[in-house]
SEMARDO-547421 format. One record per residue (C-alpha): x, y, z; residue number from 1. Coordinates in steps of 0.25 Angstrom, whole numbers, plus 5000, padded with zeros to 4 digits. Each point is the difference from the previous one (the first is absolute). Layout:
BEGIN
<x = X; y = Y; z = Z; nr = NUM>
...
//
This chain:
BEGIN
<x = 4974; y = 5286; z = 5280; nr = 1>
<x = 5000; y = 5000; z = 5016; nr = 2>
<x = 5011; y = 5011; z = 5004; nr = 3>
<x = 5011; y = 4993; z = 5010; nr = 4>
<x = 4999; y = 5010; z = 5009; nr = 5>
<x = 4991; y = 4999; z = 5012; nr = 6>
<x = 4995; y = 5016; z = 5003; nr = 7>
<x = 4995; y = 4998; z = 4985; nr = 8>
<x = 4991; y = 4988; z = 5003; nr = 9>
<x = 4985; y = 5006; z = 5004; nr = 10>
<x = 4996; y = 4997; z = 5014; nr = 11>
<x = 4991; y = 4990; z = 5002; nr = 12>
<x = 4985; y = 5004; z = 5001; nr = 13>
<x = 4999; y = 4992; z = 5014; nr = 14>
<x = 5011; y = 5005; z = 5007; nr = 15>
<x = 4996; y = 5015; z = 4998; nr = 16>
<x = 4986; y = 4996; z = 5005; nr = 17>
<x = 5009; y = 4995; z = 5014; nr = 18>
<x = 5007; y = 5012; z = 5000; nr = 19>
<x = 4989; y = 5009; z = 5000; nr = 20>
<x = 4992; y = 4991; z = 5011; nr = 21>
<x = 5014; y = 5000; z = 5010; nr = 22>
<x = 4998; y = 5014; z = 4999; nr = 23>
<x = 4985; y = 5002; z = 5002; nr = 24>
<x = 5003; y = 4992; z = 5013; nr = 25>
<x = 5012; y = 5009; z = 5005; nr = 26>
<x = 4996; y = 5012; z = 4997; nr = 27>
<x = 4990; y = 5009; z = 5008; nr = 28>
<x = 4989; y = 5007; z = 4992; nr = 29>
<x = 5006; y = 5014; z = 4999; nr = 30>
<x = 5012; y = 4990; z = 4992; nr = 31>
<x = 5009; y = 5002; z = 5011; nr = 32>
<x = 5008; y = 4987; z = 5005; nr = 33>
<x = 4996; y = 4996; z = 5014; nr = 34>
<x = 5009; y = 5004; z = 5010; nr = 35>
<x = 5002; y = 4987; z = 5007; nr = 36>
<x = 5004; y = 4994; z = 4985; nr = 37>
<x = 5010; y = 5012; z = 4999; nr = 38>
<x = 5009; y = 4992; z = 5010; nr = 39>
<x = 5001; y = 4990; z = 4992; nr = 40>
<x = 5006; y = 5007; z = 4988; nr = 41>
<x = 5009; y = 5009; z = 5008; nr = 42>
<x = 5014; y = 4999; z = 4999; nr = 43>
<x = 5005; y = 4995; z = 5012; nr = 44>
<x = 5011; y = 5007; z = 5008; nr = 45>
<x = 5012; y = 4991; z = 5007; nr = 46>
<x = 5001; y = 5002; z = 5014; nr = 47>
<x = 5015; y = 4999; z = 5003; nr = 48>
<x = 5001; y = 4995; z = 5016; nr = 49>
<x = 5017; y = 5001; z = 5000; nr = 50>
<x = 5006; y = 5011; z = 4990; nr = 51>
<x = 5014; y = 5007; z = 5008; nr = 52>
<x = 5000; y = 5014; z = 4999; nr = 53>
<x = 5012; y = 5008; z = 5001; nr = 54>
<x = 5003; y = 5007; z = 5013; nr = 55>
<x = 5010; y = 5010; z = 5000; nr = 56>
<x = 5005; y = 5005; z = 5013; nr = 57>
<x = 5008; y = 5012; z = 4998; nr = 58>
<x = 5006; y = 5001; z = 5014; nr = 59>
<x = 5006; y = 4986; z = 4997; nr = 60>
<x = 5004; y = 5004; z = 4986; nr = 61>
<x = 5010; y = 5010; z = 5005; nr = 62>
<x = 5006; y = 4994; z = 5012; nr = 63>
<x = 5004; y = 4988; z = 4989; nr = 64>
<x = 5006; y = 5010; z = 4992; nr = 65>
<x = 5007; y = 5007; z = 5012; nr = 66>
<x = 5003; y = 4984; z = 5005; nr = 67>
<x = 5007; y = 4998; z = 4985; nr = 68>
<x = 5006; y = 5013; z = 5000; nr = 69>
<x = 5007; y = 4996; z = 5013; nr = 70>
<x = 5003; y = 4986; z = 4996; nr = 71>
<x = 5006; y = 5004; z = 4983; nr = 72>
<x = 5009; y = 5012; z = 5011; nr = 73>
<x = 5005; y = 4989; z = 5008; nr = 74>
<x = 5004; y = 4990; z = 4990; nr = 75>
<x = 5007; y = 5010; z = 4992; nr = 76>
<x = 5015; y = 4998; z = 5000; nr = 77>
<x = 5004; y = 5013; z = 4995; nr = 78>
<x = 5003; y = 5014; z = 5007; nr = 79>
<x = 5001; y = 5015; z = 4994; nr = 80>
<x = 5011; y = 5003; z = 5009; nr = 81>
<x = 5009; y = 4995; z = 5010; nr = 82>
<x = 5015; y = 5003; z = 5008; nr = 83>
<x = 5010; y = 4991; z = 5003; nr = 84>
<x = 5011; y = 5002; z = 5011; nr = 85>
<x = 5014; y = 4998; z = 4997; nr = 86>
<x = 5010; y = 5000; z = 5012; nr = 87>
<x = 5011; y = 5002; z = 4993; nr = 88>
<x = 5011; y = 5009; z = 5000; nr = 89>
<x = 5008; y = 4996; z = 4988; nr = 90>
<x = 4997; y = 5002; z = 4984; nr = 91>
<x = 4989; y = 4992; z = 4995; nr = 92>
<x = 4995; y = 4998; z = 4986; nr = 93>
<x = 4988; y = 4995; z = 4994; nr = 94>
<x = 4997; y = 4994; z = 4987; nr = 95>
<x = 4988; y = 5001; z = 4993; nr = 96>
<x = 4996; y = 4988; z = 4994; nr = 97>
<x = 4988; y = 4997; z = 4992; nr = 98>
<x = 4996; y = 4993; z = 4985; nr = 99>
<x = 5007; y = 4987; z = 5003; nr = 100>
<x = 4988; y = 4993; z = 4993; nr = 101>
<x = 5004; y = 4987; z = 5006; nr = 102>
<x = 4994; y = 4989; z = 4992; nr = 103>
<x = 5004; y = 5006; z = 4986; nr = 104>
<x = 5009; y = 4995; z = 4989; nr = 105>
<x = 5003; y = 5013; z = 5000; nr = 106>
<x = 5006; y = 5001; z = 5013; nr = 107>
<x = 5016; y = 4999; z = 5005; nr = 108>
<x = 4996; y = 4993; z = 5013; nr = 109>
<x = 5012; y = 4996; z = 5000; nr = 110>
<x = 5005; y = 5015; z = 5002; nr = 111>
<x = 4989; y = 5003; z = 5010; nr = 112>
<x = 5005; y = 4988; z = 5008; nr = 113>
<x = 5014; y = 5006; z = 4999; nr = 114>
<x = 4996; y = 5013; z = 5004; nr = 115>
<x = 4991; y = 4996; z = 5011; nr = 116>
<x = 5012; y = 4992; z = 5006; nr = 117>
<x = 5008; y = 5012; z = 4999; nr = 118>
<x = 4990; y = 5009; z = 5007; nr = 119>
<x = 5000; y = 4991; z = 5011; nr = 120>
<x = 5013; y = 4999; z = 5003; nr = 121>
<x = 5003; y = 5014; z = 5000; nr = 122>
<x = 4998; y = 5007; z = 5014; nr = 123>
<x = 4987; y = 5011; z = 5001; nr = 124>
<x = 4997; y = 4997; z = 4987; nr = 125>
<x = 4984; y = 5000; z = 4996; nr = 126>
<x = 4991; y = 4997; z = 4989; nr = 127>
<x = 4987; y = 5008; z = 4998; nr = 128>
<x = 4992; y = 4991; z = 4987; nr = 129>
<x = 4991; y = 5010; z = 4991; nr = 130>
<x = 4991; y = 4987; z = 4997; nr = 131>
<x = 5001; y = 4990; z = 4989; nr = 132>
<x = 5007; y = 4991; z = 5007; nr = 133>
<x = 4994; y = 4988; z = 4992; nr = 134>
<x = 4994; y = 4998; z = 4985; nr = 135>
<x = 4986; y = 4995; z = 5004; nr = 136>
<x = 4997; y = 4997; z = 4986; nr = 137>
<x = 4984; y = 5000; z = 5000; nr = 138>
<x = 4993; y = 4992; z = 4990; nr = 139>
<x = 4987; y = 5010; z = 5000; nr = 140>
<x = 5010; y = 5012; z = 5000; nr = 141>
<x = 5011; y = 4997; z = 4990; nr = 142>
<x = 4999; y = 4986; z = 4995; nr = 143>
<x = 5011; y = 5002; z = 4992; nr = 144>
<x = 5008; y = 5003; z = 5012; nr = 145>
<x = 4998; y = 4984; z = 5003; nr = 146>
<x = 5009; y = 4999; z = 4989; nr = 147>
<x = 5013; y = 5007; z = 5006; nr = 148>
<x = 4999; y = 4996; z = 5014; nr = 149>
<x = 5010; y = 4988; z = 5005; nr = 150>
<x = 4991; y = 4995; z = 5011; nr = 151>
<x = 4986; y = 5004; z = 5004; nr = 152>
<x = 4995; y = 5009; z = 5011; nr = 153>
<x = 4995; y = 4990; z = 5009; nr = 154>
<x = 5017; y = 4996; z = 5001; nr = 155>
<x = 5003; y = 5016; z = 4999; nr = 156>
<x = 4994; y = 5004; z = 5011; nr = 157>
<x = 5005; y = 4993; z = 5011; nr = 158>
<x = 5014; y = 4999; z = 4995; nr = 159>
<x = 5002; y = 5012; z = 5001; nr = 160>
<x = 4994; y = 5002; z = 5013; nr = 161>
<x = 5009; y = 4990; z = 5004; nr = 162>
<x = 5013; y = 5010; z = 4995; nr = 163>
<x = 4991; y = 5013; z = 5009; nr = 164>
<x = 5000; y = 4992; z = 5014; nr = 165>
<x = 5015; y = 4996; z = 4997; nr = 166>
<x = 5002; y = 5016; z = 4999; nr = 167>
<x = 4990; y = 5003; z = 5010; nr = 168>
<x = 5006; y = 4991; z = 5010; nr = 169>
<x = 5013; y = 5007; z = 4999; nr = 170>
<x = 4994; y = 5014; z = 5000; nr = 171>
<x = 5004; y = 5002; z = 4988; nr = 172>
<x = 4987; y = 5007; z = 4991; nr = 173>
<x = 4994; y = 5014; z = 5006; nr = 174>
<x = 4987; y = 5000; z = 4990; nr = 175>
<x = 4992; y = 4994; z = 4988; nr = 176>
<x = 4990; y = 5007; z = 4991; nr = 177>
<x = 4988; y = 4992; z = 4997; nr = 178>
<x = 4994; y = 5005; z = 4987; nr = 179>
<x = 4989; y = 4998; z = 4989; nr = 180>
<x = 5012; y = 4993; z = 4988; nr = 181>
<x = 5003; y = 4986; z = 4999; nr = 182>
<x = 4997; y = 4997; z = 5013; nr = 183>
<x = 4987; y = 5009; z = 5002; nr = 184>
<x = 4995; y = 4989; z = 4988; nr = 185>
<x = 4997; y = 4991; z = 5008; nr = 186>
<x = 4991; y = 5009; z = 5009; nr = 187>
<x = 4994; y = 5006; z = 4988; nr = 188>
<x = 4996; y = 4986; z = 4995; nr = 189>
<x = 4998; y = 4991; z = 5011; nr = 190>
<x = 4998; y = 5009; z = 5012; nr = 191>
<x = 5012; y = 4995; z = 5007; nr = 192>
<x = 5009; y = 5009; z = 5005; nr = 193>
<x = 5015; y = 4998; z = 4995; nr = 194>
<x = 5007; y = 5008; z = 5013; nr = 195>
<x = 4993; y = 4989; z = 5010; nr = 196>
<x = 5007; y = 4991; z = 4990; nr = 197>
<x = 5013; y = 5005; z = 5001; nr = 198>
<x = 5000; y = 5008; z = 5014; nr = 199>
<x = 4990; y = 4994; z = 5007; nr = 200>
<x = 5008; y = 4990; z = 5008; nr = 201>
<x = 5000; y = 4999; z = 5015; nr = 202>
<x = 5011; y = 5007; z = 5007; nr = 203>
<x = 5002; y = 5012; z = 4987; nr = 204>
<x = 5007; y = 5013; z = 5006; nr = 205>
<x = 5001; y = 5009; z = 4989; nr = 206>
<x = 4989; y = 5007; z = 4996; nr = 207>
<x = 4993; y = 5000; z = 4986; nr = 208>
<x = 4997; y = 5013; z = 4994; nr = 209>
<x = 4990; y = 5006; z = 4990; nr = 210>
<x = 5004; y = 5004; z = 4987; nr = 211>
<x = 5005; y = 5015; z = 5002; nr = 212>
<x = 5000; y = 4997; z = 5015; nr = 213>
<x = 5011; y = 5007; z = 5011; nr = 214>
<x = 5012; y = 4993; z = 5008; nr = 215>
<x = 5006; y = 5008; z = 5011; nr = 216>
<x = 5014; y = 4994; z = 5005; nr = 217>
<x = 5002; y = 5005; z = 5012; nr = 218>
<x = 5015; y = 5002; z = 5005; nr = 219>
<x = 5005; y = 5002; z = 5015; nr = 220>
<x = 5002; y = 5017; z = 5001; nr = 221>
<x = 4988; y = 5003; z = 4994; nr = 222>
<x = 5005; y = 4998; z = 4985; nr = 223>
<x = 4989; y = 4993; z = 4991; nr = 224>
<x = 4999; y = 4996; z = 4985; nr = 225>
<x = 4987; y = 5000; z = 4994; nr = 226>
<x = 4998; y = 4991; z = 4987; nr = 227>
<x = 4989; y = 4999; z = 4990; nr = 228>
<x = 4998; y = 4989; z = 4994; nr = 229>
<x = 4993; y = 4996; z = 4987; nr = 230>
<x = 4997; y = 4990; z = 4989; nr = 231>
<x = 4992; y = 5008; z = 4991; nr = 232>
<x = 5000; y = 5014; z = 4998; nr = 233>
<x = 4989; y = 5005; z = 4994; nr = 234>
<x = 5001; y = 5009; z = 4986; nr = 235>
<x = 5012; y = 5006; z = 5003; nr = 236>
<x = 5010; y = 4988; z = 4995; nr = 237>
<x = 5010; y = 5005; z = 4989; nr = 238>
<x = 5007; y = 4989; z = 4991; nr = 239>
<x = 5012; y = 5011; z = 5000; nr = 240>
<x = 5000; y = 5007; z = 5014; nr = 241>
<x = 4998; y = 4988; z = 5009; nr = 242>
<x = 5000; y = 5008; z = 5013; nr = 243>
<x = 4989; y = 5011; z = 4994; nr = 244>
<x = 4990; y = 4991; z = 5006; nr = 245>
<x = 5005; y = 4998; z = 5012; nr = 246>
<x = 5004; y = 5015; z = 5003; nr = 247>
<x = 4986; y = 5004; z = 4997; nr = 248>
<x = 4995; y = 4990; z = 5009; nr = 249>
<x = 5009; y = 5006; z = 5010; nr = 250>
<x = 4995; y = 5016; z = 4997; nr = 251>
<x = 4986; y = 4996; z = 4998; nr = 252>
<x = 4996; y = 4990; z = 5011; nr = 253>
<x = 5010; y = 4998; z = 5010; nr = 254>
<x = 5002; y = 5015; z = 5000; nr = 255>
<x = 5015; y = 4999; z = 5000; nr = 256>
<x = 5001; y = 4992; z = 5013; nr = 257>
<x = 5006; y = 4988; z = 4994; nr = 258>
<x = 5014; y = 5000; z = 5001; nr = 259>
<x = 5002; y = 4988; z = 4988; nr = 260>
<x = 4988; y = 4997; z = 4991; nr = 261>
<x = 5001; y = 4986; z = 4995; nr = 262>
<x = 4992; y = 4994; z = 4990; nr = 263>
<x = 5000; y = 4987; z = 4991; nr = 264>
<x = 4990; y = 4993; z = 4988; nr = 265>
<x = 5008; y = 5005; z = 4987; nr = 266>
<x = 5013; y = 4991; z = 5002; nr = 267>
<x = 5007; y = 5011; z = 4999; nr = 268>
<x = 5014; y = 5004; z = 5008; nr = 269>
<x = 5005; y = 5013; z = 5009; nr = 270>
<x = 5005; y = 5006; z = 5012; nr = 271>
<x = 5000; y = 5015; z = 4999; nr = 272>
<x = 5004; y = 5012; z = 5010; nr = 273>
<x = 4995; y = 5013; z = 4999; nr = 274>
<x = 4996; y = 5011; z = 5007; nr = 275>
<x = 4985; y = 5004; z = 5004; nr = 276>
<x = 4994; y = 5013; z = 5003; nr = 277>
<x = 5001; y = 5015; z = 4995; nr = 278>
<x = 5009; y = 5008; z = 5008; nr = 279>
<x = 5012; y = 4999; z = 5008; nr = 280>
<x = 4992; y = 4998; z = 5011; nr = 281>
<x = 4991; y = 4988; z = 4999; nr = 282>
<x = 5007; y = 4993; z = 4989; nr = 283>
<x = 5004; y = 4986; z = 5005; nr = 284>
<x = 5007; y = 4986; z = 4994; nr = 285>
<x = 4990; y = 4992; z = 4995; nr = 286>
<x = 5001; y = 4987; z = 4992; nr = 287>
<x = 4994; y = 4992; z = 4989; nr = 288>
<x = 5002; y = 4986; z = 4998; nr = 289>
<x = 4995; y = 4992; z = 4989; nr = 290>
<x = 5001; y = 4984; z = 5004; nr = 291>
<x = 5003; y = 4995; z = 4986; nr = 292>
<x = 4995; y = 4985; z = 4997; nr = 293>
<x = 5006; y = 4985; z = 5002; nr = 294>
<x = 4993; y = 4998; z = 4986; nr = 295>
<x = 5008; y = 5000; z = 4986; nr = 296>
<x = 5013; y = 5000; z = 5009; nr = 297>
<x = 5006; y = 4984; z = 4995; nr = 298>
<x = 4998; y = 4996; z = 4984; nr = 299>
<x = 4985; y = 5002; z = 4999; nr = 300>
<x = 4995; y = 5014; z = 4998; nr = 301>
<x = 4989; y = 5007; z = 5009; nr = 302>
<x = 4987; y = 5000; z = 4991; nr = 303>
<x = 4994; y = 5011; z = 5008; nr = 304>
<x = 5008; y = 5012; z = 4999; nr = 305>
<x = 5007; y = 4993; z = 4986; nr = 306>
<x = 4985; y = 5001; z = 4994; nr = 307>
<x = 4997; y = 5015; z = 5003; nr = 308>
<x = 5014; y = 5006; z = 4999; nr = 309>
<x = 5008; y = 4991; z = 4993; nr = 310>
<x = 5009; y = 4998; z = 5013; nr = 311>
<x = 5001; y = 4988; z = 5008; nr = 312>
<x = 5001; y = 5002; z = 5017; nr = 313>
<x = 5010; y = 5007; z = 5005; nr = 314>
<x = 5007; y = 4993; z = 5013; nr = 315>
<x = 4997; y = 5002; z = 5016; nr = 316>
<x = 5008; y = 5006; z = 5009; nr = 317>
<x = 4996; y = 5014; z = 5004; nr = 318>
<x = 5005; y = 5004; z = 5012; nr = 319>
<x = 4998; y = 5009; z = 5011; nr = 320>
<x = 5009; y = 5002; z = 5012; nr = 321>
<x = 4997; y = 5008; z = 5012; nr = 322>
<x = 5010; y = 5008; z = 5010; nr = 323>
<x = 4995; y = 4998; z = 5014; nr = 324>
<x = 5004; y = 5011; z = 5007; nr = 325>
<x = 4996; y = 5013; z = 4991; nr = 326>
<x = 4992; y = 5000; z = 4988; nr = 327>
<x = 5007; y = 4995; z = 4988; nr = 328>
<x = 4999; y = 4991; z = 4990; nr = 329>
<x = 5008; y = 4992; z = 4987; nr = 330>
<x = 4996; y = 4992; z = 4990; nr = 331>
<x = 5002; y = 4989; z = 4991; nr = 332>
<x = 4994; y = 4994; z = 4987; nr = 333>
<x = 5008; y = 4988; z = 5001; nr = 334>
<x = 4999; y = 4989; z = 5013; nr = 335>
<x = 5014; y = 4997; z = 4999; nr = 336>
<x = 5005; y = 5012; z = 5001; nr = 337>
<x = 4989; y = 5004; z = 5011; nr = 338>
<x = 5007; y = 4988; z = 5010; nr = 339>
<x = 5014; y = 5006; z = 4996; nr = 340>
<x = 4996; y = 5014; z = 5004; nr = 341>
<x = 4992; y = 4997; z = 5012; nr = 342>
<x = 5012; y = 4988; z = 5005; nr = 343>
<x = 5010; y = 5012; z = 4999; nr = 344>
<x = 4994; y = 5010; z = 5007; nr = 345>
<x = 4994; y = 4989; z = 5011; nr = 346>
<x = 5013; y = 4996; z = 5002; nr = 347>
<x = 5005; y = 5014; z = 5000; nr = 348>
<x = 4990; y = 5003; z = 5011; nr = 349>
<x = 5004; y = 4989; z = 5008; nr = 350>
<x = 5015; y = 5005; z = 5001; nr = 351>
<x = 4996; y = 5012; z = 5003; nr = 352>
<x = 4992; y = 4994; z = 5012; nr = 353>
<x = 5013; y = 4990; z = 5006; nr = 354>
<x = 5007; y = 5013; z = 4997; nr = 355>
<x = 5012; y = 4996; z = 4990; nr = 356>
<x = 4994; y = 5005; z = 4988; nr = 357>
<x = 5011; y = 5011; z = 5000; nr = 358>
<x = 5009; y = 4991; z = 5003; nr = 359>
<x = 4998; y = 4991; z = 4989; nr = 360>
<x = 4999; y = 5011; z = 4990; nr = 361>
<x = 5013; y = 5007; z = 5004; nr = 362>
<x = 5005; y = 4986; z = 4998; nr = 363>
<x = 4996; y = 4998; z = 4985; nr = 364>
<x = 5003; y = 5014; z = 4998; nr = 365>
//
């Protein structure tokens, strides 16, 4: 039975008989192939007329680099440190403001509204913000933070921008902190930077600071208040001791420079006064201010701090004020009692100056 496969079928006897021929003919006598023929069974090898080749020119290389380098340094909006001049001659206070999550269920916009109108209407007194100024719920961060958020980013951002030129336009903010939090998302996801977002309109005066960064506010007679200023800070937060961060901050990197140390990011609340240094000689005031949250303040509670302490936020409103004349500082944790103190005193001070101050006080008396 013929086998189906065709290498098992014998060769027919003419076609060897060819097969030998053709290779009688192609083949010299010592058997070798003639070289000419060899030609013709060679593999042949493309000739490519057009293939790019990369040219690298170093020189070029790094004056891009150097060219980027110049054009990421100009388009940053933020600073490491930076002074403000305050002509002014009477108490001032400032209120460090910062974790208003605008945008959140979660927030008592309502309350932040309030106080901003407070602050506004109250004489030389500033704001600085520690950051976190909006929600900016990323879907590729936190999806779930979509969920929680009462309008999206795209409205967030310039609203509140809206409410910084109002302040800005009345002199009314010294500083903000740009940071890696809620707003640094949308540069860690998207590349775009949230400050320019919020600060980057035409016409800004106030600076915008690096987390960690230095304010000197400089006051006629050569008095000066230097502030640092933070959102985060580093692995020195305590749930229990919520200045311990901040007073390591100012031992370990401002190296006691820092007249107040304010800091943010954990919605928690203070305004403490205490002395720094060692000895009798160097030992000066120094305060610690923790910013508190607008967060969990109405009937919902604030998930964040709720989730990892079993607390909800704890209100705004820390306040520091600052005598003009000599070094000396007061403060307050809560903004209505701020305005209280600063009013009195501010009134107090202008008595003093139309010179009936006594008069008024032997009066009452």
């Amino acid at each position: 039975m013929a086998s189906d496969n065709i290498y098992d079928r014998p060769i027919p006897a003419d076609v060897i008989d060819h097969i030998m021929e053709t290779a009688d003919e192609d083949y010299d006598g010592g058997g070798r192939c003639a070289a000419e023929d060899k030609k013709k069974w060679a593999h042949f090898t493309p000739n490519f007329v057009d293939t790019k080749s990369v040219k690298l020119d170093l020189e070029q290389v790094i004056a891009n680099m150097e060219g980027r380098r110049q054009t990421y340094r100009d388009g940053v909006i933020s600073q490491r440190e930076a002074t403000v001049e305050l002509d002014c001659k009477l108490p001032f206070s400032i209120v460090f403001m910062g974790d208003v999550h605008w945008g959140s269920v979660f927030t008592d916009h309502e309350q932040f509204l309030y106080d901003i109108e407070l602050i506004e209407t109250t004489p030389n007194m500033y704001i600085v913000f520690l950051h976190n100024l909006v929600d900016n719920a990323i879907p590729s961060k936190y999806p779930d933070n979509m969920l929680t958020n009462s309008m999206p980013p795209q409205d967030q951002f310039p609203s509140m921008q809206a409410i910084l030129k109002r302040l800005d336009s009345k002199g009314k903010i010294l500083a903000a902190i740009e940071a890696d939090c809620h707003e640094g998302w949308t540069w860690a996801k998207v590349g775009v930077s949230a400050a320019s977002l919020l600060y980057g309109y035409e016409g800004r005066t106030y600076p915008v600071l690096l987390n960690g960064s230095l304010l000197t506010v400089k006051l006629p007679d050569d008095i000066s208040y230097t502030l640092g200023l933070w959102h985060k800070q580093g692995p020195f937060n305590s749930n229990f001791n919520k200045s311990h961060a901040l007073q390591q901050l100012q031992r370990m990197y401002h190296r006691g420079i820092a007249d107040v140390e304010a800091g943010g990011h954990n919605h928690v609340a203070e305004a403490m006064m205490t002395w720094y240094g060692n000895m009798p000689s160097n030992l000066t005031p120094a305060c610690y201010v923790r910013c508190g949250s607008y967060k969990g303040l109405g009937e919902i509670p604030d998930r964040f701090p709720l989730d990892r302490r079993g607390v909800s936020g704890e209100p705004p409103g820390s306040t520091v004020l600052f005598y003009p004349d000599h070094k000396e500082m007061d403060v307050s944790l809560i903004l209505e009692t701020a305005v209280k103190k600063h009013m009195a005193l501010y009134v107090s001070e202008y008595l003093r100056d139309m010179e009936i101050y006594d008069e008024i006080v032997a009066s009452i008396s």
